[in-house]
Phi, psi and omega in degrees: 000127172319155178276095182295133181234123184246141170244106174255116157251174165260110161330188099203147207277106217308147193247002172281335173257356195286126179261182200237141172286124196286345187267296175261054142056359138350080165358149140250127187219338170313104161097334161318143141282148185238146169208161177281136185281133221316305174283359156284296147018288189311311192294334201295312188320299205301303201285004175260004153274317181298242201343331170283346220217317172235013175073127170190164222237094210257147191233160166210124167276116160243169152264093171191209181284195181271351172327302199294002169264036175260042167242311189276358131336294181313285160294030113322271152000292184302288210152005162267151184306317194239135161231153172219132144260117198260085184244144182198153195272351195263004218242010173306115195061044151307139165277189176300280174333325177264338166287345197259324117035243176324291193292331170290321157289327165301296173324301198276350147329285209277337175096167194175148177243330192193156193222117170233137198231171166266174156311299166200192187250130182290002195261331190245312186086318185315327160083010225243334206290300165332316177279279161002300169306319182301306154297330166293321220265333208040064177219157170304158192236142148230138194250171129069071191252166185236339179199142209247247161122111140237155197231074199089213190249018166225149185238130204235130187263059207262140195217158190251134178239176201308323194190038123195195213243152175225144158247144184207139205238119211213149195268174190250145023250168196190179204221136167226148190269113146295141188240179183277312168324318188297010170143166158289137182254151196289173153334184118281183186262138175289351187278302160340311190301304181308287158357303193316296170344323195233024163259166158347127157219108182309113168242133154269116185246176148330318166293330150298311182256349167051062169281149151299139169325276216306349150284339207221160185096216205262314168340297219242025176282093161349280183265152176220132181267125185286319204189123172244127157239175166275117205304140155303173167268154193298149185274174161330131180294157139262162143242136199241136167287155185118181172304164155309302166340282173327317204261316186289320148280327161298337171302309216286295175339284163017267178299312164349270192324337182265001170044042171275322076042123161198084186243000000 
């Protein structure tokens, strides 16, 4: 049996253009370009060199509005088999926990040997949906991966930390978190391009994965985000002059007085 693969993208609005509402603390999101997110891209990459190299059958999932199906257009386009839009008016202000939820019941729906993500969404930041995902599903997670390796029915890993590198080898089925080091993502194909159009695009809605309201959404959400602003700028530097001795004391006096401290 071929090897199944879920690619979970993302929408997100290019953040090079994104403005802050000065009032409500708010996305401006009316008139943004929307693109699929960068690391996500990677993961789509990595599974469509795996599907070139051992043969597979690649699926790509989004979660959003109906907007969100020119991503899975896109991934088409690249070289996947399958898209699903996972859209409902009700799955609307999901946190992270309730998005991972929702997509994880989807993953088991269509069935999967390996699950590839991005690290994270340049939109949120959080880093959290992927792992998650790992947890609702109870299969292994590798995060923050950089080279990829299948072997068989196991998959090796290099994955990046702070300041090296660790490889780790874990059998399928499992879920991995992609980074952008981890490859390049190809064109699309102009044959592809043309094409795209005029496949399939599976949608799952609430009737389909059947949550309770009251699990999903803004509702059914741990967590609420109160307010997004923009960092201010930093404030003025000091310099403190002196021996190193010197310079170290006066830092710690600094801070003392700024009670930052309690030495």
């Amino acid at each position: 049996m071929s090897l199944r693969i879920i690619v979970f993208a993302k929408q997100v609005p290019d953040t090079t253009e994104v403005k802050v509402d000065p009032v409500k603390g708010t996305l401006i999101r009316d008139g943004v370009k929307s693109i699929m997110n960068p690391e996500d891209k990677n993961a789509l990459e990595a599974a469509l060199q795996l599907k070139d190299k051992h043969g597979a059958k690649v699926s790509v999932i989004t979660m959003g509005p109906p907007s969100a199906e020119a991503i899975l257009r896109e991934s088409y386009a690249m070289g996947a088999d399958e898209a699903v839009l996972i859209t409902d008016p009700l799955y609307a202000g999901a946190d992270t926990w309730v998005t991972s939820m929702i997509l994880a019941r989807a993953a088991q729906m269509i069935g999967f040997d390996l699950i590839l993500t991005g690290r994270q969404a340049i939109d949120g930041d959080t880093a959290q949906v992927g792992i998650e995902i790992a947890e609702h599903l109870k299969i292994p997670v590798i995060a923050y991966a950089v080279d990829l390796k299948l072997e068989g029915e196991r998959v090796i890993v290099t994955r990046e930390l702070d300041n090296t590198y660790e490889v780790i080898t874990t059998k399928l089925p499992c879920l991995i978190t992609c980074t952008k080091e981890l490859n390049k993502p190809r064109y699309m194909r102009i044959a592809n391009i043309f094409g795209c159009f005029d496949k399939p695009i599976t949608i799952f809605n609430n009737s389909v994965l059947n949550f309770d309201k009251n699990e999903v959404g803004l509702v059914g959400s741990p967590t609420k985000v109160r307010r997004t602003f923009t960092k201010g700028p930093k404030g003025e530097g000091v310099t403190f002059n002196g021996t190193p001795e010197e310079a170290a004391e006066m830092i710690i006096s600094k801070l003392r007085a700024e009670k930052l401290i309690n030495l």
